[in-house]
C-alpha positions in Angstrom: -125.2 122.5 132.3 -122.2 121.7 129.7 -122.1 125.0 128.9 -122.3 126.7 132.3 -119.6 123.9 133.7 -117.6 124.5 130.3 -117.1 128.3 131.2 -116.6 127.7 135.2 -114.0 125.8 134.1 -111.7 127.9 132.0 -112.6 130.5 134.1 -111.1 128.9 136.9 -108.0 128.1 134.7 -107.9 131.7 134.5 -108.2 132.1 130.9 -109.5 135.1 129.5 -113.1 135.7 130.0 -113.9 136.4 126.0 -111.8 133.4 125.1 -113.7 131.5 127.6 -117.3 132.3 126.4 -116.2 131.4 123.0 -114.8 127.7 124.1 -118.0 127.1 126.0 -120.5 128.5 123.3 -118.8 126.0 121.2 -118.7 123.1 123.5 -122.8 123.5 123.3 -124.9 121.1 121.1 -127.6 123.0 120.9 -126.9 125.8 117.7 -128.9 128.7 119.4 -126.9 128.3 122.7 -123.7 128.4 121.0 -124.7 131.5 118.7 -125.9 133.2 122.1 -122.8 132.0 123.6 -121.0 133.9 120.7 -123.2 136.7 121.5 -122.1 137.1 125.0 -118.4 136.7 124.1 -118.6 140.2 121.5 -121.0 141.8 124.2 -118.2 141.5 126.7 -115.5 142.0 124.3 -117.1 145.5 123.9 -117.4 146.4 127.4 -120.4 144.5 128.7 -120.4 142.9 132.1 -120.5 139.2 132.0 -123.7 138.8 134.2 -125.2 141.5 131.6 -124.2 139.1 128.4 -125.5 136.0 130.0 -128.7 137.0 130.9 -129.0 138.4 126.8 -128.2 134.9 126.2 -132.4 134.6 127.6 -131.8 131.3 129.2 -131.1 132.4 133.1 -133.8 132.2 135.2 -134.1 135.4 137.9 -132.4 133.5 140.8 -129.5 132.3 138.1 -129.0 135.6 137.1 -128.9 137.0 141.0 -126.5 133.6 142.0 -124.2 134.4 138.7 -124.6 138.2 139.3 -123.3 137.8 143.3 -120.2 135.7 142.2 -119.2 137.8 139.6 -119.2 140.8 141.9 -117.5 138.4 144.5 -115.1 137.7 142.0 -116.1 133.9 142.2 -118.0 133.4 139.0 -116.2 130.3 138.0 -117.5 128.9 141.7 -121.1 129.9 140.9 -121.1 128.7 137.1 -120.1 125.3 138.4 -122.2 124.6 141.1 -124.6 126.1 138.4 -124.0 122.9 136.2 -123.9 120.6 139.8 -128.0 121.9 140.2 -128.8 121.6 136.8 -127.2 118.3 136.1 -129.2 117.0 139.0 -131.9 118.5 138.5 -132.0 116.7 134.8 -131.0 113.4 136.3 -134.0 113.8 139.0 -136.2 113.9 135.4 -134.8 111.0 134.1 -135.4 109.2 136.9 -138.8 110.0 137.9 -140.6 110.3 141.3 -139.5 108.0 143.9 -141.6 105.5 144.8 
């Protein structure tokens, strides 16, 4: 989620998109998201699509890849990264917290 809100963020603060996969990669905790985070970065510095480098990164699920591949083609990727981060925060919290009674 940080790293998928991370992006959305500086994305939307229109800073440029390598740039912006670097920052997030690095705002990771986890070291294997931020090398693949690093990965994405030089795959889209040499040409790549973004939706292309994200799903190398091997953590998107097939209806994260299709959501992030529509708003990048919409030219609203930094809309779909963060309600990205909205789901998967909640969905975390939901674990935390358990079934409801």
């Amino acid at each position: 989620a940080r790293f998928c809100r991370t992006l959305g963020l500086l994305l939307a603060n229109e800073t440029p998109i390598v740039e912006s996969l670097d920052l997030a990669a690095a705002s990771g905790g986890d070291a294997g998201l931020r090398r693949a985070g690093w990965n994405a970065a030089r795959l889209v510095a040499n040409g790549e699509s973004v939706i292309n480098a994200l799903d190398e990164m091997g953590w998107l699920t097939p209806s994260a890849c299709w959501i992030l591949q529509h708003g990048e083609e919409r030219g609203m990727l930094d809309q779909a990264l963060l309600r990205m981060a909205d789901a998967l925060t909640a969905s975390r919290n939901a674990k935390v917290r358990g079934p409801k009674p």
